[in-house]
C-alpha positions in Angstrom: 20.8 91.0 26.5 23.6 89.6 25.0 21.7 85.8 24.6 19.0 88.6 22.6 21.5 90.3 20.5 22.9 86.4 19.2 19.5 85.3 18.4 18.8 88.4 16.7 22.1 87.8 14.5 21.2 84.1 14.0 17.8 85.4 12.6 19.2 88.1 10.6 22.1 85.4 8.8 18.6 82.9 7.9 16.5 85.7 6.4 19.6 86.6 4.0 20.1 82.9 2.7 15.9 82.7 2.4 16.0 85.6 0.4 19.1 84.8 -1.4 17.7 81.4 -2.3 14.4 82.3 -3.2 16.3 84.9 -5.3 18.7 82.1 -6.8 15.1 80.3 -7.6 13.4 82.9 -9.1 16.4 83.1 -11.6 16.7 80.1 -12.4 13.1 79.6 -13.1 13.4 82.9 -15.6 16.7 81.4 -17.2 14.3 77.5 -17.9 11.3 80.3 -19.2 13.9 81.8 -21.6 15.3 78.6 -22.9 12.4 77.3 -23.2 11.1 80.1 -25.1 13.9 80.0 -27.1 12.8 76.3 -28.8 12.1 77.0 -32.7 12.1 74.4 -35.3 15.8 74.5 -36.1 16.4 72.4 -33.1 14.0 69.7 -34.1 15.8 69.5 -37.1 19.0 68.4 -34.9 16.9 65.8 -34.0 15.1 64.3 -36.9 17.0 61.5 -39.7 17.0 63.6 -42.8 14.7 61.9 -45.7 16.5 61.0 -48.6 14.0 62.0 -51.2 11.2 65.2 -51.1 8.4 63.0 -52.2 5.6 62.2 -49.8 4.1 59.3 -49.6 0.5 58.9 -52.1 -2.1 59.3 -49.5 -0.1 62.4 -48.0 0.0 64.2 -51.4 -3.6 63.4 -52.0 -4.7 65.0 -49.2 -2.4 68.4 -49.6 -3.6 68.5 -53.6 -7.6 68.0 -51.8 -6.7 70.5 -49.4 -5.5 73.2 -51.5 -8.7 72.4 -53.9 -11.2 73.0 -50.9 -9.2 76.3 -49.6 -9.4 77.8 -52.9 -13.4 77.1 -52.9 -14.1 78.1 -49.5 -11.3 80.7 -48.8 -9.9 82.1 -52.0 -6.6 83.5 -52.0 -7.0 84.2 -48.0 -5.3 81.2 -47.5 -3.1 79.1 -49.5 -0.4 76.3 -49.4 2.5 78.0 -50.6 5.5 75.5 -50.3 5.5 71.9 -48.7 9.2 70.9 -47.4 9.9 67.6 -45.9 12.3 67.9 -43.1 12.6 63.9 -41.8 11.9 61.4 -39.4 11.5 61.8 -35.6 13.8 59.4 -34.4 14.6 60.3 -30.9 12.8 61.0 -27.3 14.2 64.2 -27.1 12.7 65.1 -30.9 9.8 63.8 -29.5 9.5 66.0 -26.7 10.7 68.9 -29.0 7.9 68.4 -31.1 5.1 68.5 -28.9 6.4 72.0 -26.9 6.7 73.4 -30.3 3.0 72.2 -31.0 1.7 74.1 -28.3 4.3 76.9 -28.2 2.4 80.2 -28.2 4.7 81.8 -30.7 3.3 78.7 -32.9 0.6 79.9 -35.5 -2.6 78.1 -35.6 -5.5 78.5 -37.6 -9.6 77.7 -36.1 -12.9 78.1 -38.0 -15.1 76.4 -40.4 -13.9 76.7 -44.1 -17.8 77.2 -45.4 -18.4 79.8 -43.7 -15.4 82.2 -44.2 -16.7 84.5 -41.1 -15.8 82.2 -38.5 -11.9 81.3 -39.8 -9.2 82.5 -37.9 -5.3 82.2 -38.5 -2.8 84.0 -36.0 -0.2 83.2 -33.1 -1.4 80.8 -30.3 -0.5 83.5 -27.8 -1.9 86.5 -29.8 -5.5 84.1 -30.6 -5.9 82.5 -26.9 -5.3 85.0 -23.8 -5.3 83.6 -19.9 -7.4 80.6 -19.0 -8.4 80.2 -23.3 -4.5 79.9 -23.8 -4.4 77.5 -21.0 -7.2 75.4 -22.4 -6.1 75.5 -25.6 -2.5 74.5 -25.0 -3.6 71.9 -22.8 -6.0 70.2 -25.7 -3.3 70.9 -28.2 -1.3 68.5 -25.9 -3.5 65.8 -25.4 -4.4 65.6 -29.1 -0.7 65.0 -30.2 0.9 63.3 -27.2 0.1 59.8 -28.7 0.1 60.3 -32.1 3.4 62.3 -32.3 5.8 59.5 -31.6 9.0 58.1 -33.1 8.8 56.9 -36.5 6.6 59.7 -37.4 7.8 62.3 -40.2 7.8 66.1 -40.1 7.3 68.2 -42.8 7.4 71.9 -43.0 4.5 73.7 -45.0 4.3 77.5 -45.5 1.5 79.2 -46.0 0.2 82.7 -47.5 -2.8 84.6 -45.9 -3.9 87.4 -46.1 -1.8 88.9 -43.2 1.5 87.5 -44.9 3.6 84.2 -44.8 3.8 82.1 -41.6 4.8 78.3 -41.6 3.8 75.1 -39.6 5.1 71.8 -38.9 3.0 68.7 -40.3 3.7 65.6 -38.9 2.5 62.6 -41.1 2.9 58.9 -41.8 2.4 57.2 -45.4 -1.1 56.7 -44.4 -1.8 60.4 -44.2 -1.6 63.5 -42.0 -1.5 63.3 -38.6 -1.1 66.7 -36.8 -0.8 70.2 -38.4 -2.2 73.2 -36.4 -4.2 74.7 -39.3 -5.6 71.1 -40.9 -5.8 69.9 -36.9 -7.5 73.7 -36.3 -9.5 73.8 -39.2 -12.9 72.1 -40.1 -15.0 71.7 -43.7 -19.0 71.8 -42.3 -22.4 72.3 -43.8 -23.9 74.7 -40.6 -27.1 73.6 -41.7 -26.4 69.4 -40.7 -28.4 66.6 -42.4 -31.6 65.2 -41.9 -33.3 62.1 -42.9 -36.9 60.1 -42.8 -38.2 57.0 -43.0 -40.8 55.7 -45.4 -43.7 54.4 -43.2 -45.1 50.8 -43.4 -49.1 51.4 -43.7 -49.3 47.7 -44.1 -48.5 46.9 -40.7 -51.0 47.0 -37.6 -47.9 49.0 -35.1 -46.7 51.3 -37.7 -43.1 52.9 -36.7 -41.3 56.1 -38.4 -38.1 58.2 -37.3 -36.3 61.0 -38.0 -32.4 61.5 -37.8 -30.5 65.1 -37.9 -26.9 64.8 -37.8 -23.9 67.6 -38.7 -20.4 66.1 -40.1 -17.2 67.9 -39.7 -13.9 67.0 -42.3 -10.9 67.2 -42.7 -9.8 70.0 -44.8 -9.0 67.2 -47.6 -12.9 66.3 -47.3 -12.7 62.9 -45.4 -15.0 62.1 -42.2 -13.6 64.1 -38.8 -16.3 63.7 -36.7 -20.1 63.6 -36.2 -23.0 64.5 -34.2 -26.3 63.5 -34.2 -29.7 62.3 -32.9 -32.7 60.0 -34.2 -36.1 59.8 -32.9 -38.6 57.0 -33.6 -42.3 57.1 -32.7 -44.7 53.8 -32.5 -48.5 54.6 -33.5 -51.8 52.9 -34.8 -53.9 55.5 -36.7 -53.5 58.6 -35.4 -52.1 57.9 -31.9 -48.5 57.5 -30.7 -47.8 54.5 -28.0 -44.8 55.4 -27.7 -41.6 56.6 -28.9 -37.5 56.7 -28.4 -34.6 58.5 -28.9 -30.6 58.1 -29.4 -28.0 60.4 -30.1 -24.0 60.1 -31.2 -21.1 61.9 -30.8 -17.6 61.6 -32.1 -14.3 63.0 -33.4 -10.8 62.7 -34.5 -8.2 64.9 -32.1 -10.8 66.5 -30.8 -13.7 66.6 -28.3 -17.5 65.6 -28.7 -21.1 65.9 -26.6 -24.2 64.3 -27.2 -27.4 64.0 -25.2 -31.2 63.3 -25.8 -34.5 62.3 -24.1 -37.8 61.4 -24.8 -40.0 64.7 -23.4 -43.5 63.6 -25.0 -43.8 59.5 -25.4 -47.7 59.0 -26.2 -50.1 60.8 -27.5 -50.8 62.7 -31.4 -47.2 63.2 -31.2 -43.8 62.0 -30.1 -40.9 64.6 -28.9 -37.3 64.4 -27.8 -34.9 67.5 -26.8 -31.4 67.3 -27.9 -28.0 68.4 -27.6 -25.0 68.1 -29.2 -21.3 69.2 -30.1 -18.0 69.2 -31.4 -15.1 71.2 -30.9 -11.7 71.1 -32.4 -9.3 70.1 -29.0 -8.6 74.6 -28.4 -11.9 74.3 -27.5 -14.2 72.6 -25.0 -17.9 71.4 -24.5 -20.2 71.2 -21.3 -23.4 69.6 -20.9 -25.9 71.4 -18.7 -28.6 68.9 -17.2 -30.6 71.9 -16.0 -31.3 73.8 -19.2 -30.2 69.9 -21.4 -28.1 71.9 -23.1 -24.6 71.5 -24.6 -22.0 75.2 -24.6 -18.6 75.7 -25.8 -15.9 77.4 -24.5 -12.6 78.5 -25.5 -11.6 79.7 -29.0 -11.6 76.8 -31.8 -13.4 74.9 -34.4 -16.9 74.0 -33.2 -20.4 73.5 -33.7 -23.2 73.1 -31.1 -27.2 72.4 -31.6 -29.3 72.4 -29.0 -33.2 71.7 -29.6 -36.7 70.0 -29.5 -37.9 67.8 -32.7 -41.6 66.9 -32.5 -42.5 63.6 -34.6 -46.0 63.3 -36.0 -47.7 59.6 -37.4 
């Protein structure tokens, strides 16, 4: 009884300390949650060499003078540049690492859509835009965007913006080449829904006559330059009236971002040549599936995107 009583004692001490360590844990896990909640831009700013002038370099300005241009267009006074304030140089690890958390920071605002077509733009908190696995996914592509572009040597600029809910500001990292990370010129997109096509002029003269078709959408930058693009291009082979055969290719690509493409030849001979396609891009909130089942491209997520999924039939 008394060998019972010991154990019982012994068992008694260990659950304490478990509890009182897993306690101790828990705490200390809250305490790192609140500190690192606590990160705002004033402590990159311990971290960054102080510029000594407030001009940016020539291709920077250009593409904030662009910018405001197209926002006015597209957007009106819903959203505009208000003040652009260079902060300095990132100059250490730790000011590396700062910049990136406050990137993807959920108290961060960030801004998704496409610019021509007004509808679709959204501007808010990280946390108050993307909820549960979408916050997850979006912090996630927020981070592997910037993790090699944001490095030392890079500057930081702070830009503060007026929309339509009020002022909010972000950070804008940037080289003398141009802008490389800003959560509403990395979140937004300039694109014609509509896309591009183009035809070939047929060669009568020769005895295998060959024609194709190309359809392709192009996102941009904010300041109007090439982001990304997705596409396909068929090409049928025919003597009179009849197709011997025909192919298909497709493209897709983007800057900071994520891109899908697929097509197939579905009818190859005969009066006609067909392919199905599918396509995407998506700013990196976002992400893209293909489904071989239903050859098919989806997005997920909040962000930036377009998708176009189809059959093109090409006649001699």
């Amino acid at each position: 009884m008394k060998k019972l009583v010991t154990t019982f004692k012994v068992f008694a001490v260990l659950s304490v300390l478990a509890l009182y360590s897993c306690q101790n844990e828990n705490s200390e896990m809250n305490q790192q949650e609140t500190v690192q909640a606590k990160i705002t831009a004033a402590d990159l700013k311990k971290e960054i060499t102080p510029l000594s002038s407030q001009i940016v370099p020539e291709a920077v300005q250009l593409q904030l003078n662009e910018s405001r241009k197209n926002l006015e267009t597209y957007l009106n006074n819903d959203l505009q540049i208000a003040e652009v304030k260079a902060l300095g140089k990132i100059s250490t690890q730790k000011g590396i690492d700062l910049s990136q958390s406050l990137i993807t920071d959920k108290d961060q605002f960030i801004a998704s859509g496409n610019i021509m077509d007004p509808s679709s733009v959204k501007i808010g908190k990280i946390g108050d835009l993307y909820t549960g696995d979408d916050l997850a996914t979006a912090q996630q592509g927020l981070r592997e965007a910037v993790t090699e572009e944001v490095k030392s040597g890079i500057n930081v600029m702070e830009i503060t913006w007026n929309s339509k809910n009020g002022k909010f500001t972000t950070l804008c990292f940037y080289k003398d080449s141009g802008i490389i990370w800003d959560n509403v010129f990395g979140g937004l997109i300039m694109m014609d829904p509509r896309g591009n096509t183009e035809a070939s002029n047929n060669n009568q003269a020769a005895k295998v006559v060959s024609t194709w078709y190309k359809q392709w959408w192009t996102a941009n930058w904010l300041w109007g330059s090439k982001r990304g693009e997705a596409g396909y291009q068929i090409t049928i082979y025919y003597s009179g009236s009849t197709v011997s055969n025909a192919d298909v290719s497709d493209w897709g690509y983007i800057s900071l971002g994520k891109a899908k493409s697929e097509s197939k030849i579905i009818k190859r001979t005969g009066a006609y040549g067909q392919c199905r396609y599918a396509l995407g891009l998506c700013t990196p909130t976002g992400s893209l599936s293909f489904n071989s089942s239903n050859f098919s491209v989806s997005f997920s997520g909040l962000g930036s995107n377009i998708v176009s999924n189809g059959t093109k039939s090409l006649y001699p």
